[in-house]
N, C-alpha and C positions, 0 to 999 in steps of 0.2 A: 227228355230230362231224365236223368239219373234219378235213383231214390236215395235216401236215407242210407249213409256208410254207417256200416257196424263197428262200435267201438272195441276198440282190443282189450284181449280177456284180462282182468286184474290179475297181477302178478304180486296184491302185497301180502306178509305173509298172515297164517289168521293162529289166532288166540291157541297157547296151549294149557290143558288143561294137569292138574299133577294133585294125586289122593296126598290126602294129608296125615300124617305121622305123630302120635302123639306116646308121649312117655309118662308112667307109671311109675312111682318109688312107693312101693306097699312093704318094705321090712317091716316085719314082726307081725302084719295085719292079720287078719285069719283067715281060712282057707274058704270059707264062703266070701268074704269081701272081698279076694283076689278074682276068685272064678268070675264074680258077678263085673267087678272090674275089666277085665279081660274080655267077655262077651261085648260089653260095651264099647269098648276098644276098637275090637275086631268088625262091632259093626259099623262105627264112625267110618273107621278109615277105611271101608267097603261103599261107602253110600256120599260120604262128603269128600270136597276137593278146594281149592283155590287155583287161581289161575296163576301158571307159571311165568306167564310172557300173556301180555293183553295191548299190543302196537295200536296205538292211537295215528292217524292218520288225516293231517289237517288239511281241508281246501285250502288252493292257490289262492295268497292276499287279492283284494281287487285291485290294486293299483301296482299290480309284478305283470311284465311284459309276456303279453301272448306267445303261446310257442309257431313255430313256424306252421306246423299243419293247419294252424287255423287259419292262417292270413290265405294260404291255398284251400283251403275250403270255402273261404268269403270270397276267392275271384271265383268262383264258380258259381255266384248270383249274380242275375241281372240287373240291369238299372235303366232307365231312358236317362238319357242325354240328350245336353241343351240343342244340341245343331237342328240344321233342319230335315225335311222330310226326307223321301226314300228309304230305299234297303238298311241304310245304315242309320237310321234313327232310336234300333235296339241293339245296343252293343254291351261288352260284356270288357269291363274295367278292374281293376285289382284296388277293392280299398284301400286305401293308410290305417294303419292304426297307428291312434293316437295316444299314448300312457295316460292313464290318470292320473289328477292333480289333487291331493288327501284333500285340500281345500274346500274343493267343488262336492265332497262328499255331502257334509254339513253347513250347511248356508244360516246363518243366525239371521232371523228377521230382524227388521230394522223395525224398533219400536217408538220412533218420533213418529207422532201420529198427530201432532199439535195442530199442523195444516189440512190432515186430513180431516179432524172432528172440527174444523173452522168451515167446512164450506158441504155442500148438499151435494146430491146425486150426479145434479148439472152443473157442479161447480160454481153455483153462486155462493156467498157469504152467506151461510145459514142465520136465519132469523133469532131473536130471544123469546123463548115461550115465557108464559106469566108465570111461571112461578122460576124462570132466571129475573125476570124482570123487579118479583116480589124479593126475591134475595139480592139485588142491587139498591132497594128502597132502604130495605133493613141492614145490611151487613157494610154494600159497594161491593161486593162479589158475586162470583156464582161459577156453578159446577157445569160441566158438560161432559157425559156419558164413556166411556172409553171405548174404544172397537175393538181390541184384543183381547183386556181383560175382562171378566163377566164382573161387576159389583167395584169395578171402579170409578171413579172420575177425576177427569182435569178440571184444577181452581184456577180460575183468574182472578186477579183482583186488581180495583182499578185505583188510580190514582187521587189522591185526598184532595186535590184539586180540581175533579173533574165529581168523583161523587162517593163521596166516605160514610155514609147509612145512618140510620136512626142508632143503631148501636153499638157502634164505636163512636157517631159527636158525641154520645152521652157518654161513653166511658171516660173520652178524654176530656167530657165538664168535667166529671166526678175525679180525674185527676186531679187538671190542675186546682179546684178546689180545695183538695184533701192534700197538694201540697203547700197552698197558701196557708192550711191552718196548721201544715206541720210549723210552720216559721213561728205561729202565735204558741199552740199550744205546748210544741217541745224545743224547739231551739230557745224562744224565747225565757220559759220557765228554765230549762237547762242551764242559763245564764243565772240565774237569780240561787238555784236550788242543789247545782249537780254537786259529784263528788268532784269533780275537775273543772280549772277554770271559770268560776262561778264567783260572786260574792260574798256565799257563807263559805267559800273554801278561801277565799281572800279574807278576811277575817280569822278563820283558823289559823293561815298561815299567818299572821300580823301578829297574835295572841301565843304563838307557838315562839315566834321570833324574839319576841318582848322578852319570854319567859327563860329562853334559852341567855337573853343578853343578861338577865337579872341573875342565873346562874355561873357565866362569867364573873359578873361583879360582887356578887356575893353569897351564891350557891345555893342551892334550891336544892330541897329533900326529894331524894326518888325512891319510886316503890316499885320493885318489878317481882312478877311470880313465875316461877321457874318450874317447868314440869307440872303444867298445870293439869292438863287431862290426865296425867299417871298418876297425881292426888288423887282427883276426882276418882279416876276408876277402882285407884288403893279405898277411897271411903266408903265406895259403894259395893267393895265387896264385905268391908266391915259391917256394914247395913245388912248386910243381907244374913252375914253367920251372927251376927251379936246374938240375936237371943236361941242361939241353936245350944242344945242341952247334949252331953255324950252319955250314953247309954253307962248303966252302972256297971257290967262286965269291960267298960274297958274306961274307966277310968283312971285305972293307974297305968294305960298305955299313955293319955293324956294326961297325967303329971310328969311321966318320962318324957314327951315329946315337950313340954313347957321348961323342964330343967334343961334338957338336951339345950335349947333354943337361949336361955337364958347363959350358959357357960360358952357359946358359940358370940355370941352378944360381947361377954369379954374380954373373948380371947381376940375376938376380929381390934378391940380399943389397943391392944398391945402385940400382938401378931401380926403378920403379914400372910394371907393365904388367899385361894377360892374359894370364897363365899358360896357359890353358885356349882360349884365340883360336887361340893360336900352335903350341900342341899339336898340333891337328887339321889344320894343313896345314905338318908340319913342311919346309925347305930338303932335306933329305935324305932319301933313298931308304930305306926301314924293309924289311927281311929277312924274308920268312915262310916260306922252308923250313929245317927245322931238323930234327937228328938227335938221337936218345933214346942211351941207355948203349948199349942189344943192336944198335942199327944201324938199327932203324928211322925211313923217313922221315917227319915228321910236317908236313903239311901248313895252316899257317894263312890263306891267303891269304882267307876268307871274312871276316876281321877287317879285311880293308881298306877303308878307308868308300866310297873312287872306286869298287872293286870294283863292291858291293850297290849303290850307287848307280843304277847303269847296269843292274844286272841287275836289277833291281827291277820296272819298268815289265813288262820281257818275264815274270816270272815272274806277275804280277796277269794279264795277259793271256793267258795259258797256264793258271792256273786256273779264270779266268772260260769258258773256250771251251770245256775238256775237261769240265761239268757241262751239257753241253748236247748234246740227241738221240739219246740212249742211255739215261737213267736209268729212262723211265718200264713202258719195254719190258726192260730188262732186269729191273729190277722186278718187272713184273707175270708176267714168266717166273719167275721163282725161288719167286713165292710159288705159282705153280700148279703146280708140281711138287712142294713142299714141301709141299702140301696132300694132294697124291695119295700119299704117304708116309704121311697122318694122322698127322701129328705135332700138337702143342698148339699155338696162338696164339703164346703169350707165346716159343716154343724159334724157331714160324716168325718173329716176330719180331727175334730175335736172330741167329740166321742169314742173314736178307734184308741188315739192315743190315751184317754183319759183309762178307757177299762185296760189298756194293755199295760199300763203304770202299776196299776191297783193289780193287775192277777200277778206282775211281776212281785212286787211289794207282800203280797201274799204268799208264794213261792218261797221268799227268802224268811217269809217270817216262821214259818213253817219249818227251814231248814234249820234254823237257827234253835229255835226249840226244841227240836231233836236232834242237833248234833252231840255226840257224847263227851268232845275235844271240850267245845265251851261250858257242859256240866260240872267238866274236874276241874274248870278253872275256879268254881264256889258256887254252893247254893243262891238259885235266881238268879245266876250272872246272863244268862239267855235270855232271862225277863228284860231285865235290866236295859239288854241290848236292842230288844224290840222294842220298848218306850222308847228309847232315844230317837230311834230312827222314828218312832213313830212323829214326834215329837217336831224332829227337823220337817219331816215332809207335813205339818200341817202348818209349819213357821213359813214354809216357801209357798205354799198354797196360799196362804194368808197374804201374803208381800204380792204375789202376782195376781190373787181377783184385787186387793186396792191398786195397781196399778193401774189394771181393766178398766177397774170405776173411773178413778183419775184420767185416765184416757178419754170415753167416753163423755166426761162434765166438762173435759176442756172441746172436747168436738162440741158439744151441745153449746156449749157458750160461743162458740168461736160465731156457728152456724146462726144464732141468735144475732149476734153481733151484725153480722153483713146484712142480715134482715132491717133491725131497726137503725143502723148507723150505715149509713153505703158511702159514706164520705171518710166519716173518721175511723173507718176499717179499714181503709186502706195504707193508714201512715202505721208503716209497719213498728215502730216505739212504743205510738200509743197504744196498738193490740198488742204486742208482747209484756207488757207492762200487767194490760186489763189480764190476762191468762195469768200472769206471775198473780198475781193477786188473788185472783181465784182459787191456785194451787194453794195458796197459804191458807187461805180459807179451807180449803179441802182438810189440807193435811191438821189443822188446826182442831173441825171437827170432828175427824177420826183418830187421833191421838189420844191415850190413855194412860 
């Protein structure tokens, strides 16, 4: 036998290498910065290179046709063959090759395992242990192991005719139960009491009908109020300034803005114009410090529109800057300490976002009070700006722990509910109903 044929020398070509060239524009620099330049220069492009050409060379795919030497190197192994005995029982044959099919690379198992997790080692129908057996008592189901996957299983579940478990006959008493009393407690009632199709709405309608025929026949007074909430909130804001006092330095700003308003009053009885044009850039100076009964000063000057105007630009520019190269580091500290506490997810969660609101909120309040844009807009107008804000973020705080609470009283009722009613929690009217009622309760208690 032949040995091992040497394979012919690589002919592909190999990597070339090329120093690297780097340019300098030092006008004007000065003569120690050039030199010192220059040395560094001379010795990069002495000592550093990149590769000029670097030929990547891929193996032959596994499914592209052998070359011919091989097929001639494969008849030159022997094989036994089927014939029989004698001399010629070792003979020396030329295999085929055969191409390969991409298919046969990757084979997907076949993961219907249904018959296989049904039957044992030897192929009999695997038995029920007790605790499938106990899960057929209670449920009519039961699980059995997967073979492929670690921590799964296949459920069967059998037919309600054969055997439907302690706890689905009970759930479906506690159905149809909780649907016979929806008929009593809400279709029933519904009929007597709804807003629709009911007999107090049959009644209405009859009473409404009568009244409408009596105004045909002889006309019936009506009363309608128009713009009612724009009253309302016109009154309440009169409630609110009636006993407001203007400071004695600007009280003849407020006889001018009173006359202004008065000869405007006039003119709109006899003129045709914009009320609302002329509004917004009135002739006369409008008063926003003003004093309460007990003496305090209450300041409005953020209602000024030139005010916000001008402060506006600097306050977007002061938020957009203060969310920038601190968050993600402050961040990622809070949670790595809040971690080493082993506290839960969801708590580290709420505490990350809580203190990074608060250093945010901090950040700009800070900014705000030393920027020198919103000083020249008038003495305390930076105060001013930071109560406000302060102000909104304790109003939204406020609105989102009562909704907390109110979330929480309606889970705590709900969960109550299924405890001591397992029937009449299920008719979904009357629990939505028992919750509405509780919200009103809620909101009733904590309103002020």
């Amino acid at each position: 036998m032949s040995g091992p044929r040497p394979y012919p020398p690589s002919d592909h070509p190999l990597p070339e290498k090329e120093p690297l060239q780097f340019e300098a524009h030092l006008t004007g620099a000065p003569e120690e910065v050039v030199q010192l330049v220059n040395n560094i220069k001379e010795v990069g492009e002495q000592f550093l290179y990149h590769w000029k050409t670097f030929p990547i060379i891929l193996p032959p795919p596994v499914n592209a046709t052998a070359p011919s030497h091989t097929s001639v190197a494969n008849a030159d192994i022997p094989y036994i063959t089927g014939g029989g005995g004698g001399e010629n029982c070792c003979t020396l044959a030329r295999r085929q090759h055969r191409p390969n099919n991409l298919r046969d690379l990757f084979v997907a198992p076949s993961f219907d395992e249904l018959d296989a997790v049904a039957v044992d080692s030897s192929g009999e129908p695997r038995r029920l242990t007790g605790k499938q057996l106990e899960s057929l008592r209670e449920r009519g189901e039961f699980e059995v192991p997967s073979l492929n996957f670690a921590g799964q299983t296949h459920k069967w579940r059998l037919s309600g005719l054969l055997q439907k478990g302690c706890e689905r006959s009970r759930a479906a008493l506690l159905d149809d139960l909780a649907l016979a009393l929806r008929f009593v407690l809400v279709t029933a009632r519904a009929r007597l009491t709804s807003h629709f199709f009911s007999l107090a709405q049959a009644a209405k309608s009859l009473l409404s009908g009568t009244v409408k025929l009596l105004d045909i026949l002889v006309g019936v007074p009506s009363l309608q109020a128009h713009n009612l909430e724009a009253k309302l909130r016109e009154e309440r804001c009169r409630y609110l300034v009636a006993e407001l006092v203007c400071r004695t330095e600007f009280e003849d700003s407020l006889e001018s803005l009173c006359g202004f308003v008065r000869r405007q009053l006039r003119r709109a009885t006899t003129e045709k114009f914009e009320v609302e044009r002329e509004a917004c850039h009135p002739p006369v100076p409008i008063p926003y410090l003003f004093l309460t009964p007990k003496g305090c000063e209450l300041d409005l000057r953020l209602f000024s529109r030139d005010i916000m105007r001008r402060a506006l630009p600097v306050l977007v520019t002061i938020l957009e800057r203060e969310t920038r190269g601190w968050f993600l580091h402050f961040r990622e500290r809070l949670i790595s300490e809040l971690r080493a506490q082993k506290l839960p997810d969801d708590e580290i969660e709420r505490e990350v976002n809580q203190a990074v609101m608060r250093e945010y909120l901090q950040r700009v309040y800070s900014s705000i009070l030393g920027n020198t844009e919103l000083q020249a807009l008038g003495e305390g107008i930076p105060q001013l700006l930071v109560q406000q804000a302060q102000s909104v973020v304790l109003m939204y705080r406020a609105v989102e722990n009562m909704q907390c609470k109110l979330r929480k009283t309606k889970e705590t009722l709900r969960q109550r509910m299924l405890y001591t009613h397992p029937i009449l929690s299920r008719i979904g009217p009357w629990m939505r109903e028992k919750l509405r009622k509780a919200e009103e309760r809620f909101i009733e208690e904590c309103q002020w």
